[in-house]
C-alpha positions as CSV (number, residue, x, y, z in Angstrom):
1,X,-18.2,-83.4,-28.5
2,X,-17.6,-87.4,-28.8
3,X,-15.9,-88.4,-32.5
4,X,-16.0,-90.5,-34.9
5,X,-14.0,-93.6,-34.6
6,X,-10.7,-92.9,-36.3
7,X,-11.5,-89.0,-36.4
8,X,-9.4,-86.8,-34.3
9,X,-10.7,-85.0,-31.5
10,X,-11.2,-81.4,-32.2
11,X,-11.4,-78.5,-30.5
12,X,-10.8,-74.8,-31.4
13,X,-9.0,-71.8,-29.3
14,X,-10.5,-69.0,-27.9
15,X,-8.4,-66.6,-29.3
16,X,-9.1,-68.1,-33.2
17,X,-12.2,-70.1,-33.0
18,X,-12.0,-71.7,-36.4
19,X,-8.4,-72.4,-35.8
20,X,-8.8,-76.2,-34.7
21,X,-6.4,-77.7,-32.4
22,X,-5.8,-81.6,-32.8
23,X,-5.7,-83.7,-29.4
24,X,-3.9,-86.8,-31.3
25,X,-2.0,-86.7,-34.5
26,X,-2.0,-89.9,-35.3
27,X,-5.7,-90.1,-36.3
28,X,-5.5,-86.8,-38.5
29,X,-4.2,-87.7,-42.0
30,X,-0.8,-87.9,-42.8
31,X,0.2,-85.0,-45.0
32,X,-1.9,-82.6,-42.7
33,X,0.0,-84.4,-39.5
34,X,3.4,-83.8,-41.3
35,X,3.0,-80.5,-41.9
36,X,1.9,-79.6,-38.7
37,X,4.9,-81.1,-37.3
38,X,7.3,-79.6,-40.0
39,X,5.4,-76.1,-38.8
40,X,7.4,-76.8,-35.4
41,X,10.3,-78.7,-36.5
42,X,11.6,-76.1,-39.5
43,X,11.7,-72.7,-37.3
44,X,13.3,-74.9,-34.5
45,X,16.5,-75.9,-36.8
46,X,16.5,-72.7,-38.8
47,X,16.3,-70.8,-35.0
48,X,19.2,-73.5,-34.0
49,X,21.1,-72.9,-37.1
50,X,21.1,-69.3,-36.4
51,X,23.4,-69.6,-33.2
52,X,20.7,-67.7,-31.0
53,X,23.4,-65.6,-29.7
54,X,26.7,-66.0,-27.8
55,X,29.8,-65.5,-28.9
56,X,30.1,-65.2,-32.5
57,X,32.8,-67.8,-34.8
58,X,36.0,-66.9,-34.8
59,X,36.8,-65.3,-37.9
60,X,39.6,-66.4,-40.3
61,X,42.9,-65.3,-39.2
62,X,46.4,-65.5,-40.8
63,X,48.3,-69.0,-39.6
64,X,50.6,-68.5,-36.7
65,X,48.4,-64.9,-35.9
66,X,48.5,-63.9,-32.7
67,X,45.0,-62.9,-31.8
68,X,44.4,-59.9,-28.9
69,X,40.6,-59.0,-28.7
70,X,39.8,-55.7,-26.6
71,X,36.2,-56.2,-25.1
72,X,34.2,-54.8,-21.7
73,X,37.6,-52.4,-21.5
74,X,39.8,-55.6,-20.9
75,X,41.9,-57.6,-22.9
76,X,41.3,-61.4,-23.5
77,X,44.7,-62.4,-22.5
78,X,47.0,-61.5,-20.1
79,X,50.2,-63.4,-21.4
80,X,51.5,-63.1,-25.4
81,X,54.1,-65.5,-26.3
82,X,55.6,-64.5,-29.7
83,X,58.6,-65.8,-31.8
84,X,61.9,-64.2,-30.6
85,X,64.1,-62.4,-33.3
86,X,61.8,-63.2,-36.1
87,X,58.3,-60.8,-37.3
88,X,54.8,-62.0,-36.5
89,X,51.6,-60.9,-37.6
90,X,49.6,-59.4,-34.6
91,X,45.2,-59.2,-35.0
92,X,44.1,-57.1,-32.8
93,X,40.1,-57.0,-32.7
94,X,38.8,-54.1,-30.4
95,X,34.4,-54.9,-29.2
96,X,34.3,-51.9,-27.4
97,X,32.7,-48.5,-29.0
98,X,35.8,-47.1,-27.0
99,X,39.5,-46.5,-28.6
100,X,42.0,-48.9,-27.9
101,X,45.3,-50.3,-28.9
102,X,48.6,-52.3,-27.9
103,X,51.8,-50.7,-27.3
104,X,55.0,-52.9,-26.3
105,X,57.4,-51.4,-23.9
106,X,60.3,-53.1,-22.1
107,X,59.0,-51.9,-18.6
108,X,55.6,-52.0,-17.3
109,X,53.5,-48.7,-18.2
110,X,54.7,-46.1,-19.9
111,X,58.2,-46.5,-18.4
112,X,61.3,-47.9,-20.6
113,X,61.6,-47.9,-24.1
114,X,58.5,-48.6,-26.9
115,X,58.9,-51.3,-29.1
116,X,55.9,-51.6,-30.9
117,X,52.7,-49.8,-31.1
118,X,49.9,-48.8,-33.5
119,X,47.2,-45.8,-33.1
120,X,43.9,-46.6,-31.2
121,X,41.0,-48.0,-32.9
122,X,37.3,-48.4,-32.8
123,X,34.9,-51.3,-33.0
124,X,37.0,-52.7,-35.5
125,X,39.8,-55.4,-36.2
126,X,43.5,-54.7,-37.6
127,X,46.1,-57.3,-38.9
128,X,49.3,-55.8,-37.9
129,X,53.0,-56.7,-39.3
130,X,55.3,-56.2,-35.9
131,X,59.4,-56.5,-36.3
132,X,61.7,-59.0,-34.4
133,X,61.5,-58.5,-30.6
134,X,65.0,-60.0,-29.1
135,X,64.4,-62.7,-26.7
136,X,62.9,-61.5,-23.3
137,X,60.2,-60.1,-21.6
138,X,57.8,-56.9,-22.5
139,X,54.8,-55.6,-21.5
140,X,51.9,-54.7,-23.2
141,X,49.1,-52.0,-22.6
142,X,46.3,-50.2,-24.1
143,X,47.7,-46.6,-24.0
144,X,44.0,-45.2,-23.7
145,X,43.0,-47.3,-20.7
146,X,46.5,-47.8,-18.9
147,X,44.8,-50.6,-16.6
148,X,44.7,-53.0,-19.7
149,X,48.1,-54.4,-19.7
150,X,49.3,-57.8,-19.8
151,X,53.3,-59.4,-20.2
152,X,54.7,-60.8,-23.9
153,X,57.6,-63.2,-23.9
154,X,59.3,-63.4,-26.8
155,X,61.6,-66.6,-26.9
């Protein structure tokens, strides 16, 4: 059906038939024209704002932290470098519903002598105060899951 000049072009949907749907914005007034566009534009930031998904921040973490996260039974990292002969604060965030933690030893598996370790966790994260570890290399593993292992160097 033909308009008026300088009135909008109207139709409604078949799904709400007294819900009109404007052809051009510019000939509907202006407040009704901003909110219509403010009706798309406001979810889309909030919805933006939100993240959507993906990997979440990063929490806040002690400075100098070393940061191990246990997720998809693997670790993150395969390779620690921590200060040699001096404590460090180890975080140690576990993803997985499944137990895990990190035990030290000075030869791969559970072979050679332990130098640190703490009691498997859940789905949850742990700030850990380890001791001086002389200058060399280690290994780590997740006692649980003995294929989760990775190398610290301490130097």
């Amino acid at each position: 059906m033909p308009s008026a000049p300088g009135e909008a072009q109207r139709q409604t949907s078949r799904l709400w038939p007294d819900l009109p749907i404007w052809r051009d914005l510019s000939t509907v007034r202006p407040s009704l024209a901003r909110r219509l566009v403010a009706l798309g534009v406001v979810p889309a930031l909030v919805f933006a704002a939100c993240g959507g998904g993906g990997n979440p921040a990063p929490a806040s973490y002690p400075p100098g932290a070393i940061v191990v996260t246990a997720e998809s039974q693997a670790f993150d990292t395969a390779e620690l470098v921590v200060p040699a002969g001096r404590p460090f604060t180890l975080v140690f965030v576990n993803r997985d519903s499944a137990q895990h933690n990190i035990a030290i030893r000075t030869e791969q598996g559970f072979e050679g002598d332990l130098v640190f370790r703490f009691d498997p966790i859940s789905a949850s994260t742990v700030t850990l105060e380890v001791g001086p570890i002389p200058a060399g290399t280690y290994f780590f593993l997740c006692e649980a899951h003995p294929f989760m292992t990775g190398t610290v160097i301490a130097n």
